[in-house]
C-alpha positions in Angstrom: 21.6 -27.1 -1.8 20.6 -25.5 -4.6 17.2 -23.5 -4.7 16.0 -21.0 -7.6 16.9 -17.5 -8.3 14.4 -14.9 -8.0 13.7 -11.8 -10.3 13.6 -7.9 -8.9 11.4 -5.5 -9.9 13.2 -2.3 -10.3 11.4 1.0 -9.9 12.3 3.5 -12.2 12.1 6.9 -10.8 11.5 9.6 -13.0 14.3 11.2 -13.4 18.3 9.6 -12.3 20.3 10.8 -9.5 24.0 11.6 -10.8 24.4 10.3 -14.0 28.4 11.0 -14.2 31.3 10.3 -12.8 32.3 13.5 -10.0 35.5 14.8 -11.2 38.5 14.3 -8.8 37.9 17.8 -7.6 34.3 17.6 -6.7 35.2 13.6 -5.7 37.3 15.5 -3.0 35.0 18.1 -2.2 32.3 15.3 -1.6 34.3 13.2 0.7 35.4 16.2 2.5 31.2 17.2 3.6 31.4 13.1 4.7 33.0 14.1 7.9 30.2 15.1 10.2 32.0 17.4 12.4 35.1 19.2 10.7 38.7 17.8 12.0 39.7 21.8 11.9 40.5 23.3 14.8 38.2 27.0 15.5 38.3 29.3 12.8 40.0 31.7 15.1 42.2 29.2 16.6 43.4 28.8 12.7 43.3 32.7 12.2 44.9 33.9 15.2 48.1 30.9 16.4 50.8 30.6 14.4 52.1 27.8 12.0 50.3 27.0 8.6 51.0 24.5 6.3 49.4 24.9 2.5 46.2 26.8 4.1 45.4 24.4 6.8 46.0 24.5 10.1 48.5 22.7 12.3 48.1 22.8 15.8 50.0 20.9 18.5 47.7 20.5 21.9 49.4 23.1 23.4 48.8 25.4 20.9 45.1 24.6 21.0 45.0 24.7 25.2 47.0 28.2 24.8 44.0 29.6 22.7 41.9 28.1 24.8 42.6 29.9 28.1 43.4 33.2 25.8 39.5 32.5 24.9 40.1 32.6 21.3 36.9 31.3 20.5 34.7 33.3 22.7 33.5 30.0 24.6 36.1 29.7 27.1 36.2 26.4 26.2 37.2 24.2 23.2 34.0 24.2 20.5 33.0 20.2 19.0 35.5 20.7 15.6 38.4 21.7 18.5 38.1 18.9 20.5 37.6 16.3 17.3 40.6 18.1 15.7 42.6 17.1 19.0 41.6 13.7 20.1 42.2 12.4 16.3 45.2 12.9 16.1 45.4 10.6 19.0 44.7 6.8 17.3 44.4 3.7 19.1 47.2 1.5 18.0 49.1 0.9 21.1 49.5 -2.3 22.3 47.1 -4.5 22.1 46.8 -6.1 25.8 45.2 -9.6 25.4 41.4 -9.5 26.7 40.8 -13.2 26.2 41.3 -16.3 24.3 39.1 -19.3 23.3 39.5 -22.4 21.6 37.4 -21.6 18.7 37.1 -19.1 16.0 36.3 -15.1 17.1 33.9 -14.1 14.4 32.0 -10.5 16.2 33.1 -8.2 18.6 31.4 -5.4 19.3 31.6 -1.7 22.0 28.3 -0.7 23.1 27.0 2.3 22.3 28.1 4.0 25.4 31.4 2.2 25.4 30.3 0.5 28.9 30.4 -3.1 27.3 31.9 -5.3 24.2 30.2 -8.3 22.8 32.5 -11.0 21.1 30.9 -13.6 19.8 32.8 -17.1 19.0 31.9 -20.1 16.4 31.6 -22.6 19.5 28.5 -21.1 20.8 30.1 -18.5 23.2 28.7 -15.0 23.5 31.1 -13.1 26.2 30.4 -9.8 26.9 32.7 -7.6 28.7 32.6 -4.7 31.3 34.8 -2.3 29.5 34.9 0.0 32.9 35.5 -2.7 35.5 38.5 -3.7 33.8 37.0 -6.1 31.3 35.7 -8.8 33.3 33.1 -11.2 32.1 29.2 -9.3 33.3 27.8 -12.3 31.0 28.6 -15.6 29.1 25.9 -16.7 26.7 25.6 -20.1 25.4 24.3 -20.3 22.3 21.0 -22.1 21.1 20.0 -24.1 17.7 23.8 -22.7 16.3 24.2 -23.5 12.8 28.0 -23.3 11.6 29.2 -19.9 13.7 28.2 -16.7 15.6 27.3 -14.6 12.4 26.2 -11.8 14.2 24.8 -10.0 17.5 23.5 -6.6 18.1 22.6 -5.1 21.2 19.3 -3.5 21.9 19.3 0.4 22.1 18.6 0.3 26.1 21.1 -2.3 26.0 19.0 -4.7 28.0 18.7 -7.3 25.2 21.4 -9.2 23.0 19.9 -10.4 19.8 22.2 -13.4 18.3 22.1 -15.0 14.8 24.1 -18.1 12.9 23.2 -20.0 9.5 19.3 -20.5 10.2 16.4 -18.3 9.9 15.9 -18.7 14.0 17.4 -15.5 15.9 17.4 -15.1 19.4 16.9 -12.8 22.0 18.7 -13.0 25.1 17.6 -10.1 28.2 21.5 -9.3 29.4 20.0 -7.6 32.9 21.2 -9.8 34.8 24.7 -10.3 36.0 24.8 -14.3 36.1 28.4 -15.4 34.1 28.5 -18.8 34.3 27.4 -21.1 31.9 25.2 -22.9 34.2 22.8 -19.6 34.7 22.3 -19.5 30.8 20.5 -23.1 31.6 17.5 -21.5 32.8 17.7 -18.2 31.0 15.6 -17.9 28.2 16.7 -17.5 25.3 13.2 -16.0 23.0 13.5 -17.7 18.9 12.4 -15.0 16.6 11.2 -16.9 13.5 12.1 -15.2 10.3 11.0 -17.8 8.2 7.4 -16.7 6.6 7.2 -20.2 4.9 8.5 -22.9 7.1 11.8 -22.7 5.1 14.4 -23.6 7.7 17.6 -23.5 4.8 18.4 -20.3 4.8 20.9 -18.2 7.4 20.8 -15.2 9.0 24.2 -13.2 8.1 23.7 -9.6 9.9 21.3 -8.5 12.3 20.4 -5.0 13.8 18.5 -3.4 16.3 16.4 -0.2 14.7 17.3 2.9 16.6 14.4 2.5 18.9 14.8 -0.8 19.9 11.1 -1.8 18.2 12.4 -3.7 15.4 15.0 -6.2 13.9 16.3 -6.1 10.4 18.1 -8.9 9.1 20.0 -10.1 5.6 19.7 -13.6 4.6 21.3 -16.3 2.4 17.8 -16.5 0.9 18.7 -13.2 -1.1 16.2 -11.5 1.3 15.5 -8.4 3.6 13.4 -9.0 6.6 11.9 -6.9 9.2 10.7 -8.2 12.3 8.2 -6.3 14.7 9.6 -7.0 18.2 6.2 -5.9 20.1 3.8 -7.7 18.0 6.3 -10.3 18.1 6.0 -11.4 13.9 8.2 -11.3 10.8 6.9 -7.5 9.1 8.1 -8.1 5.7 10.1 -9.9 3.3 11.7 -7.9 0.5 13.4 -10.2 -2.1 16.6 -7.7 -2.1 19.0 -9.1 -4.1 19.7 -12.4 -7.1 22.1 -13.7 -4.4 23.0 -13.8 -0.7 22.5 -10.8 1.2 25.3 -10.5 3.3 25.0 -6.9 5.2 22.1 -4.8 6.0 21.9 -1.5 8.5 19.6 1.5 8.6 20.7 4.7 6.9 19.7 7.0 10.1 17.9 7.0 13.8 14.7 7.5 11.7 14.9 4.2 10.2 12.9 4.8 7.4 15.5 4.1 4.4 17.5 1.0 4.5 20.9 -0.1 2.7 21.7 -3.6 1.8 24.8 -5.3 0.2 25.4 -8.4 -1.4 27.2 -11.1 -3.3 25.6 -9.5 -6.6 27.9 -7.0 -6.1 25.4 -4.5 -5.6 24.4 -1.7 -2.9 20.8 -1.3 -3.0 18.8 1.5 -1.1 15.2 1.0 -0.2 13.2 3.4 1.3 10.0 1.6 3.5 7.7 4.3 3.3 7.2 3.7 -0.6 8.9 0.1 0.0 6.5 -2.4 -2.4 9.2 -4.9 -4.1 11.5 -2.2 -5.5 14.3 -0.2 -4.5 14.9 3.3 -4.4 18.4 3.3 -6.0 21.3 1.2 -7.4 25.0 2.0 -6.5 27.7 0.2 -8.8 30.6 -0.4 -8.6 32.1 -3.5 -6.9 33.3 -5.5 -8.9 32.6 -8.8 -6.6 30.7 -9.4 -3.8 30.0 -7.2 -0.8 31.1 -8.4 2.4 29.6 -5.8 5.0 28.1 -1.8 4.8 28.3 0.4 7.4 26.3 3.5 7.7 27.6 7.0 8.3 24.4 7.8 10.2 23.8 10.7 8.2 21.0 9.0 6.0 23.7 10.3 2.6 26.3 8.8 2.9 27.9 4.6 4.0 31.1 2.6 3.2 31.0 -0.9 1.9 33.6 -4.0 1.9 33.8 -6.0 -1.3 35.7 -8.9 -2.1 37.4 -7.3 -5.0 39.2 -6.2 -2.0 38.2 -2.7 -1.8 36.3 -0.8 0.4 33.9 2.2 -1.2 32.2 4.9 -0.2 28.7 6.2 -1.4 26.5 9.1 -1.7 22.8 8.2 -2.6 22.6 11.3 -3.6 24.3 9.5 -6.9 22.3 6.2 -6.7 20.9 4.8 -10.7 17.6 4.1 -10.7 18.3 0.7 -12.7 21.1 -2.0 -13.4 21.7 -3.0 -16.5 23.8 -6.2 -16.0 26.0 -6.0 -19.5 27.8 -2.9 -17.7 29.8 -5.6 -15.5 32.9 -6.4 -16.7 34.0 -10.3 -17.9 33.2 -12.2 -14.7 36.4 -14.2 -13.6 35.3 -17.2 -11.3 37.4 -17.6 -8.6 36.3 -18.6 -4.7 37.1 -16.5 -1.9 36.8 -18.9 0.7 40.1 -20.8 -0.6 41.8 -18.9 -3.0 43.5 -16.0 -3.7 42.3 -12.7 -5.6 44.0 -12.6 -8.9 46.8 -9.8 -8.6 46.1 -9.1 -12.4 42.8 -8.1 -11.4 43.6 -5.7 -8.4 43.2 -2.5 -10.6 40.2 -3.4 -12.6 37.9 -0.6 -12.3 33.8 -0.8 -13.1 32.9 1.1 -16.1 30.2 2.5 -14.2 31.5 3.1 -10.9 29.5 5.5 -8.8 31.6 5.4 -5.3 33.2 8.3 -4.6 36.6 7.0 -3.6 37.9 3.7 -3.3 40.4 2.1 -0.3 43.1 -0.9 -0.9 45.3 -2.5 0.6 43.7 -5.0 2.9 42.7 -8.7 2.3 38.7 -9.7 2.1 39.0 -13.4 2.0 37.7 -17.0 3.4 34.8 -14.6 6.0 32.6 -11.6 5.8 35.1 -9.0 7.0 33.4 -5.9 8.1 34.4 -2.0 7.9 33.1 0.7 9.6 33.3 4.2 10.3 35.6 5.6 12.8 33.3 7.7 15.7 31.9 11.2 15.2 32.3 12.3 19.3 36.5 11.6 19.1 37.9 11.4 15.3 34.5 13.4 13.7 34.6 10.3 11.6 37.4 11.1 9.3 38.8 7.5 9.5 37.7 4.0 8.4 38.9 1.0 9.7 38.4 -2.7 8.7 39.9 -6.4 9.7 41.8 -8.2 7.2 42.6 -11.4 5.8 46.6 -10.9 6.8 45.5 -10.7 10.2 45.5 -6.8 10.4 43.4 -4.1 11.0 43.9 -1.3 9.0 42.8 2.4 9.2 42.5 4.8 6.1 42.2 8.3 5.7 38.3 9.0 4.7 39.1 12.3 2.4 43.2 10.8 0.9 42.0 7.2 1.3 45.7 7.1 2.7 46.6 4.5 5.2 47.5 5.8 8.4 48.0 2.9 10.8 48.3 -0.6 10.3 47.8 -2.8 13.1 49.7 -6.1 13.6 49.1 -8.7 16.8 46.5 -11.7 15.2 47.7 -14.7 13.8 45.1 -15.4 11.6 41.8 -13.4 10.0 40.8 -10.3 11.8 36.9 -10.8 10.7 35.8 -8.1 13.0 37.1 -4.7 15.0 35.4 -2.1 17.0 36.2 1.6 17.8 35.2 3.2 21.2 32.6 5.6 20.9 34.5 8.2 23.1 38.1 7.2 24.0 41.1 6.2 21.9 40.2 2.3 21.8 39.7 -0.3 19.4 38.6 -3.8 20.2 39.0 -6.5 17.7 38.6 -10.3 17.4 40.6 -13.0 15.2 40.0 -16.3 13.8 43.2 -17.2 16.3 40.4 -17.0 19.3 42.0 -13.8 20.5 40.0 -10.4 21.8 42.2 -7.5 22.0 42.3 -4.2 23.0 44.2 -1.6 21.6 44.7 2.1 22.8 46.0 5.6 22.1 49.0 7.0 20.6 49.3 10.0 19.0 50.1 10.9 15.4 53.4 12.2 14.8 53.4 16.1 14.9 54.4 18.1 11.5 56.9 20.6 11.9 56.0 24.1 10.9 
């Protein structure tokens, strides 16, 4: 169906934020600050054990539990960096044990974010989720209403009381999970509450990602309709409509728990940051530097800094702090047309690099193709999110380094696409779901120790 493009109006602040290139020394230095807590073991644990390896620190576990009953840090006890520094090295990519497996396509799965429950959600209308502690059984199996095409998303509340679910229309539900009813039957008389997200009785656009905001009020959602739309949950009404991007809008998230500033990706190839309290119809800031279109963001929760997945087969990651006010659309490099829902990426085109690319480092070596394949950060409380982790195309999930961009594991079990994985919040799991119908769960195993 075809339906007309729509202009943007681009603020243009007064003055630009980064107008170069970092050099590969302050590129490194940047990444580095990305980790929220430091992967370092204590300063005296560093000073005071032995074994050092080009100034940084390598401590085995029994090193670390040594200082801690010598009380090395003056805590008698391990400080946050000390217990990040030890449960990373620890990587869950044991396994996997088989969770479940349906008939039809796994496109979401999901931990809660107290790692009591996982959500997968399936293209035949399924929404399972899973008691993580009771051994994974089935608390709830949701039959989806008015599905168009798949499961594109779901999102749990912040109370985790409600599940909100979304496919290719502008009709989203909301599902109360309280209850512990798991057959299908139940879902008969549950109801299942449409949020309306279309503002003009347009019904041909789809909803591609959803989000609760951090407290549970409102929805944000990215559309095929190029859009952004926030709905107000207690007045029960679409907020706004901000006419993001000059194509589909395939990932939006909000940058922190304050949820004013918003970041949006999309098959423009653009990651666009808008800040609501000075929203209008313009962005805050530009980053460039995909070189197709982007297939998911993920936020590092710090309000600076999120990683995106393109289909130029890279993932990226930003700093705002070095957004462009403006886009000038001659900067792209000759546009090769190509499809990834049926073909493959052009190996001669693998290296390209945008002449204005404003990421700070750049991952390859998975496969974006045929689905939106999502990345994320790996979890402050366990790894101090030095990791990132993504499906693939190959049927993998693969974990890089955040500051060497280095691939450290490479998970093999799926048969086909790997559209979605998920990293416990606290222990060394990983959840993911496959276009072969399979959920698995994968756990620890620890990273091989260097020898001093």
């Amino acid at each position: 169906m075809s339906r007309s493009r729509k202009s943007v109006n681009r603020c243009r602040p007064d003055s630009e934020i980064g107008g170069r290139a970092p050099s590969a020394d302050e590129g490194l230095s940047d990444i580095a600050v990305a980790t929220k807590l430091s992967s370092k073991p204590h300063r005296f644990l560093g000073r005071m054990l032995p074994g050092k390896s080009e100034g940084v620190p390598i401590i085995s576990p029994v090193k670390m539990l040594a200082g801690r009953e010598g009380n090395y840090s003056g805590r008698s006890r391990f400080t946050t960096s000390d217990r990040c520094h030890l449960s990373s090295r620890y990587l869950p990519v044991n396994g996997p044990s088989l969770i479940d497996r349906m008939s039809s396509c796994a496109y979401v799965s999901q931990f809660s974010a107290d790692g009591t429950l996982f959500v997968a959600g399936f293209q035949d209308s399924d929404i399972k989720i899973y008691n993580v502690d009771s051994g994974w059984k089935v608390k709830k199996n949701i039959r989806a209403r008015s599905l168009r095409w798949t499961i594109t998303d779901t999102s749990l509340s912040p109370d985790q009381r409600f599940l909100v679910y979304s496919s290719m229309s502008p009709m989203v539900h909301i599902v109360d999970i309280g209850s512990t009813m798991t057959d299908s039957v139940a879902n008969v008389t549950e109801i299942h509450e449409g949020l309306d997200f279309s503002d003009d009785d347009d019904y041909s656009f789809g909803i591609f990602s959803v989000k609760f905001s951090t407290d549970g009020r409102e929805v944000v959602a990215a559309s095929s309709d190029d859009a952004i739309y926030v709905y107000d949950l207690a007045a029960n009404k679409l907020n706004v409509r901000i006419p993001a991007h000059t194509s589909d809008v395939n990932s939006v998230c909000f940058a922190d728990e304050a949820g004013h500033v918003l970041y949006s990706g999309s098959d423009d190839h653009l990651v666009k940051v808008w800040d609501r309290r000075c929203l209008g119809s313009r962005e805050s800031g530009v980053l460039t530097g995909h070189l197709e279109g982007i297939t998911f963001i993920d936020s590092h929760g710090d309000g600076h800094y999120l990683i995106s997945n393109g289909k130029d087969q890279t993932i990226k990651l930003w700093d705002i702090r070095k957004m462009s006010s403006n886009f000038r659309l001659n900067s792209l490099p000759t546009h090769v047309e190509w499809d990834y829902r049926w073909m493959e990426y052009p190996s001669h085109l693998r290296n390209r690099r945008h002449p204005n690319d404003q990421s700070l480092m750049t991952y390859r070596g998975h496969r974006v193709l045929r689905t939106l394949i999502r990345c994320y950060f790996s979890p402050s409380y366990s790894t101090g999110q030095k990791y990132i982790y993504t499906g693939s195309a190959d049927g993998q999930i693969y974990i890089y380094d955040l500051v060497t961009g280095a691939k450290v594991a490479r998970l093999r079990y799926h048969d086909q696409i790997v559209r979605d994985c998920s990293w416990h919040p606290f222990n060394p799991m990983l959840g993911s779901s496959s276009w072969d119908g399979a959920i698995a769960n994968w756990e620890l195993s620890p990273l091989p120790e260097k020898r001093n």
